[in-house]
ZAMARGU-4260 file (C-alpha; in steps of 0.2 Angstrom, whole numbers, plus 5000, padded with zeros to 4 digits):
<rodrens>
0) 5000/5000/5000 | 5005/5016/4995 | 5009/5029/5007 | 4999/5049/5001 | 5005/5064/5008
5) 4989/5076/5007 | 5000/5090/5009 | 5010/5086/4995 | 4996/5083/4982 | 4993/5098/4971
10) 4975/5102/4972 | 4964/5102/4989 | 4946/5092/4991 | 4936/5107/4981 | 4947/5106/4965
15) 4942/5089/4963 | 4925/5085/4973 | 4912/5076/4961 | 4899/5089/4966 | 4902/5105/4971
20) 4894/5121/4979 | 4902/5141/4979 | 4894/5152/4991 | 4897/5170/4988 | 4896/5179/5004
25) 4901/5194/4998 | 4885/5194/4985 | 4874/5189/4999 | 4878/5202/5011 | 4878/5216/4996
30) 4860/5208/4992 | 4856/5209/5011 | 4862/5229/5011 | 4851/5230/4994 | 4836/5225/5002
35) 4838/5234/5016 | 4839/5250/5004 | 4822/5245/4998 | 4814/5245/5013 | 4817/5262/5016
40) 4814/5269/5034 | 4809/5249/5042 | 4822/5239/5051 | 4829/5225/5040 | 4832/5207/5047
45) 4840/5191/5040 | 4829/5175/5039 | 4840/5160/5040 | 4828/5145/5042 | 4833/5130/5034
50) 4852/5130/5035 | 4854/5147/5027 | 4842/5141/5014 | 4852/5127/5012 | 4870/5137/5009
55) 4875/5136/5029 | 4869/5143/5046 | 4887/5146/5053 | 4895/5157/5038 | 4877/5165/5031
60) 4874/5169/5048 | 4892/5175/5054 | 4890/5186/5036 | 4874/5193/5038 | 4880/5198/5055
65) 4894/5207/5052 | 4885/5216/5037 | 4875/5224/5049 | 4861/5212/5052 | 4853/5213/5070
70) 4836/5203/5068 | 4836/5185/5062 | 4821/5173/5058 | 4825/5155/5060 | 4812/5140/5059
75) 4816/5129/5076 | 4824/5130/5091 | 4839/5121/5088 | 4842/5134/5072 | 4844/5149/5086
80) 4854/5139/5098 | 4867/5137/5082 | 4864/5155/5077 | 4867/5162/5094 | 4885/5157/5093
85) 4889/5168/5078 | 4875/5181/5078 | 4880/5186/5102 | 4871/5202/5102 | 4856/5200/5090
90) 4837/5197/5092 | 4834/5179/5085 | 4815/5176/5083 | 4811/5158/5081 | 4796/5155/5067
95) 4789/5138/5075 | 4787/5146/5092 | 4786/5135/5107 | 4782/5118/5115 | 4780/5113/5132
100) 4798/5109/5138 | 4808/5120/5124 | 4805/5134/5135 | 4822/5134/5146 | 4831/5135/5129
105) 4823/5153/5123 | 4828/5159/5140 | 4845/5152/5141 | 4849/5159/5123 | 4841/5172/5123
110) 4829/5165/5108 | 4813/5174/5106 | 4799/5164/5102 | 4785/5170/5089 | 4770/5162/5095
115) 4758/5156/5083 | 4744/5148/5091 | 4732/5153/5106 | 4741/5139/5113 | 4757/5143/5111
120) 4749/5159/5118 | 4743/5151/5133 | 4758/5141/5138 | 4769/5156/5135 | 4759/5169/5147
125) 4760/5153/5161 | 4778/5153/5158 | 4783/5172/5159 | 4770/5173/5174 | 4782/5160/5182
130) 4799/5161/5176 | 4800/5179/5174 | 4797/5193/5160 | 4804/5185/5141 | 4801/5193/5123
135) 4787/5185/5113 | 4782/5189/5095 | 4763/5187/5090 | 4760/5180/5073 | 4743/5187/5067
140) 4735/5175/5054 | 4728/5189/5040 | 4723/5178/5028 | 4735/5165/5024 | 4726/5151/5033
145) 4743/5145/5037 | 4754/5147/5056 | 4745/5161/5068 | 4732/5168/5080 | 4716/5172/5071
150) 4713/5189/5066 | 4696/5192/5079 | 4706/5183/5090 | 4722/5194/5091 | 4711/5211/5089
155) 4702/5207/5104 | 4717/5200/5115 | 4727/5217/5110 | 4711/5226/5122 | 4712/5211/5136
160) 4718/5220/5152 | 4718/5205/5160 | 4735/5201/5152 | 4749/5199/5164 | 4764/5210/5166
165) 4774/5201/5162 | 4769/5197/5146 | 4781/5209/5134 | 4777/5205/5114 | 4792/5215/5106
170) 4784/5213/5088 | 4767/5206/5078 | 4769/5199/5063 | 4760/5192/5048 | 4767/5186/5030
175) 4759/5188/5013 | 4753/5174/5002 | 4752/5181/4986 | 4767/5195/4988 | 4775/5187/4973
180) 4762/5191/4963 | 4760/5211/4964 | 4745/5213/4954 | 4735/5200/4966 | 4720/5208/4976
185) 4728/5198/4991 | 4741/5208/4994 | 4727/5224/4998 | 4716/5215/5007 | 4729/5208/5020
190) 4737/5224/5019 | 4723/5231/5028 | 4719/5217/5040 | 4738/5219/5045 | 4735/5239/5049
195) 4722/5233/5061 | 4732/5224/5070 | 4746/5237/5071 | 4734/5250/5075 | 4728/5236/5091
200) 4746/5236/5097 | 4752/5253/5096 | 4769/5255/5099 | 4776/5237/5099 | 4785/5236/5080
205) 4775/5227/5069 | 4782/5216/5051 | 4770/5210/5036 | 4785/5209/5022 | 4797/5197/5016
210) 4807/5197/5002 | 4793/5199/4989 | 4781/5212/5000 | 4798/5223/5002 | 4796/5228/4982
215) 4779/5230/4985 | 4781/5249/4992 | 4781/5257/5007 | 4764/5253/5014 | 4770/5235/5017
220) 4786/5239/5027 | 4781/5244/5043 | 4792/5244/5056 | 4806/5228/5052 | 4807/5219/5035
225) 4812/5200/5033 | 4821/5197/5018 | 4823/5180/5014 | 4824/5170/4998 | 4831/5187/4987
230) 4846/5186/5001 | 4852/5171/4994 | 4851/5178/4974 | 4832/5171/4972 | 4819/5178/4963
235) 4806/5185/4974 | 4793/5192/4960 | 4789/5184/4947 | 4789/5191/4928 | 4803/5203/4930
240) 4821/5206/4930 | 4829/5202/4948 | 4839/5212/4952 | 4849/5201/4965 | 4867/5194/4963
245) 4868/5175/4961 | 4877/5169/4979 | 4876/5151/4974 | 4885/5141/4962 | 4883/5121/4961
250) 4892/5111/4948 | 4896/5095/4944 | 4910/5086/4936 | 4909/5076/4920 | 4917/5058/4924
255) 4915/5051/4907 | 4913/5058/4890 | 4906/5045/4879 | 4900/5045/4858 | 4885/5037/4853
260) 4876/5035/4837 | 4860/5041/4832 | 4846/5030/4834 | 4853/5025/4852 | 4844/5029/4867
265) 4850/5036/4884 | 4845/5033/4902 | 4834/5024/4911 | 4820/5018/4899 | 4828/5021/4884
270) 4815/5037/4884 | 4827/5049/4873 | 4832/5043/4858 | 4847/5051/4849 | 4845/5061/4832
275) 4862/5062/4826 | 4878/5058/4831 | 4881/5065/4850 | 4894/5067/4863 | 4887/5063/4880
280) 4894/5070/4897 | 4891/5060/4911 | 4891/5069/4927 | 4893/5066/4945 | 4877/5075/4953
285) 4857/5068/4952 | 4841/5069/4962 | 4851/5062/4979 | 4860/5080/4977 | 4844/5088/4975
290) 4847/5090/4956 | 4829/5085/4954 | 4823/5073/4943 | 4810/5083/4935 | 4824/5091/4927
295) 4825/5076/4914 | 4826/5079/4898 | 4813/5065/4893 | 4805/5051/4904 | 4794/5060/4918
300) 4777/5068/4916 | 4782/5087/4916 | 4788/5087/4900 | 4772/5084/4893 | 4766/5105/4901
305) 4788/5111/4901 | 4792/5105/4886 | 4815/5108/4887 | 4821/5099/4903 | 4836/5105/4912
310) 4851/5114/4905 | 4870/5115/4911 | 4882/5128/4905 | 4899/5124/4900 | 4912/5133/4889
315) 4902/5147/4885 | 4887/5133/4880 | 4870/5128/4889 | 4870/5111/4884 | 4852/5100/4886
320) 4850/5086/4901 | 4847/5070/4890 | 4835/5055/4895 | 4830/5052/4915 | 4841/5060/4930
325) 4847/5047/4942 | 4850/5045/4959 | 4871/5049/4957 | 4873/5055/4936 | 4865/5065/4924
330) 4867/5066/4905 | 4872/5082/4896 | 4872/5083/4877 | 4889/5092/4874 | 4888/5090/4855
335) 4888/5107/4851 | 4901/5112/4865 | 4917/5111/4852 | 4928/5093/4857 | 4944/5106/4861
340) 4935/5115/4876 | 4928/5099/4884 | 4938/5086/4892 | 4933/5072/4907 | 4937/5078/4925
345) 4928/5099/4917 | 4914/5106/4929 | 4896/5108/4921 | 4889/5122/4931 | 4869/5115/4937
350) 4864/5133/4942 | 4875/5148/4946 | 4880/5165/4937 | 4878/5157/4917 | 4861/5148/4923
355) 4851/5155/4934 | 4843/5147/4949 | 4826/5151/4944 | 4827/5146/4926 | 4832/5130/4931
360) 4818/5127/4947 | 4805/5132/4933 | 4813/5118/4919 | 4807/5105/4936 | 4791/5115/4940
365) 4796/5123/4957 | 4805/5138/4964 | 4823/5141/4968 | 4818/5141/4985 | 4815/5123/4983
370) 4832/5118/4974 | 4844/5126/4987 | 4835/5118/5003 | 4837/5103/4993 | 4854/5102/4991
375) 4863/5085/4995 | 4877/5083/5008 | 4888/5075/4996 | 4895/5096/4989 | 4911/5100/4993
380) 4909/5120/4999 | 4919/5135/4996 | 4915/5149/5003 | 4921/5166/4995 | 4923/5181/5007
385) 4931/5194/4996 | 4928/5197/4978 | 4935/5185/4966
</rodrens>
């Protein structure tokens, strides 16, 4: 047996990982400052739920912090007890809110939880009343039918004078359902439900807009935004330009390249057949790295309503996913990609700068939220924290 000495090889694990992910930090703290701009004279927080979308808690977070952010949304508990390491002075709301036996953890970390439910309400009064004064958030369900306290109900507890004193909410919230869609009628109606309940709870800061109700104007603001999926270079409106910088690049690396003749078929199923002549890369990514298999070029039902499948850029060419995407490989055409500027052991970029992470969740009809908290653990990660 041979003897390796890493230090001596000439490349580290990134240069030659299978599958690989580059997370710009610089972009996403420039896209956190830009969204911060837009929301004018409101507060801006950072929501990191879901491992940073997907792109890391620890160096998102540590990012996001030293940009300025001061206010963070997370999903569970466990999130803000990971967050509270790198974010020490900052207000860490936790989306879930809270279950019986959690509640030692908010007051250790300092985590505040957003209660959802009456409840969650409840319990949380029964705590405080015992343990001491904590900061609470009320979400207010204003038309989502999703996570919060119902609007009657959270107008008429705002007049309760009943309420303990030690009973501090430091912000109400709610979240838009249709905010992506500007045009939608939605958007008005629980606009003005929302003004209700900051009227009801004058002067404790109020929040109705993420990433997509920020561009909406003004009137959504309030007092503290919560950007979340435009952060991380995602489109937060559909049908127009975004004007975020991509923070995430994923690619893959071709193992094999391979001719076949026209006629032939590729993949499981033999569901593309070939038209001419082709050059085929096989590359090292597939739907167990969250490269989804809707993204097939043939062979699964969406192509019968999104007719082109997945695209890879390579060399200055988007080149076509062929046949079914599997667990560990997916097929590019690279035909047209000339034989000079290929060669086994390149990268094909799956969604980054040269294809964008929207463009590619809409070719597997979903979102780019989707694709990033789908990523597989098998990436190698570089994170980038200057320019390059």
């Amino acid at each position: 047996m041979t003897d390796f000495d890493d230090d001596a090889l000439p490349f580290d694990e990134f240069d030659i990982a299978p599958a690989r992910l580059t997370i710009d930090l610089v972009a996403l703290a420039d896209n956190w400052r830009e969204m911060a701009d837009l929301s004018g004279n409101a507060s801006t927080a950072a929501v990191v739920k879901a491992d940073a979308y997907g792109l890391g808690l620890e160096d998102c977070g540590t990012a996001l912090y030293e940009a300025g952010a001061r206010d963070f949304f997370v999903a569970v508990v466990q999130e803000g007890v990971t967050l509270r390491t790198y974010a020490p002075d900052a207000r860490i709301y936790v989306l879930s809110g809270v279950w019986p036996g959690q509640e030692g953890t908010f007051y250790e970390h300092g985590l505040v939880p957003v209660l959802v439910s009456e409840e969650q309400l409840s319990f949380w009064m029964a705590v405080t009343a015992e343990h001491g004064d904590h900061p609470c958030a009320l979400h207010i369900d204003t038309g989502f039918n999703r996570l919060g306290i119902p609007l009657e109900d959270a107008l008429a507890f705002a007049d309760d004078v009943s309420r303990p004193a030690s009973f501090s909410p430091v912000l109400v919230l709610s979240h838009l359902h249709s905010g992506d869609t500007p045009s939608s009628s939605f958007n008005r109606q629980q606009l003005e439900s929302f003004q209700k309940v900051a009227a009801a709870y004058e002067g404790i800061p109020a929040s109705l807009a993420a990433s997509s109700g920020i561009m909406l104007g003004s009137e959504y603001h309030f007092d503290l935004t919560r950007p979340g999926i435009a952060v991380y270079g995602g489109e937060a409106v559909g049908g127009v330009s975004n004007p975020m910088r991509p923070v995430a690049k994923a690619e893959a690396r071709i193992i094999q390249i391979r001719s076949a003749k026209t006629d032939e078929t590729v993949s499981y199923g033999g569901t593309h057949r070939l038209t001419r002549d082709s050059r085929l890369a096989i590359v090292a990514a597939g739907y167990a790295d969250g490269y989804k298999r809707s993204l097939s070029g043939s062979g699964v039902p969406i192509r019968d309503s999104i007719h082109e499948g997945g695209l890879g850029f390579i060399a200055g060419h988007r080149v076509p996913v062929v046949g079914r995407v599997t667990m560990d490989l997916t097929i590019f055409d690279i035909t047209d990609v000339p034989e000079r500027d290929v060669r086994t052991g390149d990268y094909i970029e799956l969604f980054g700068p040269n294809m964008p992470l929207d463009d590619v969740a809409r070719a597997a009809g979903t979102i780019g939220y989707e694709l990033l908290t789908s990523l597989g653990l098998r990436y190698e990660r570089r994170y980038l924290y200057a320019d390059e």
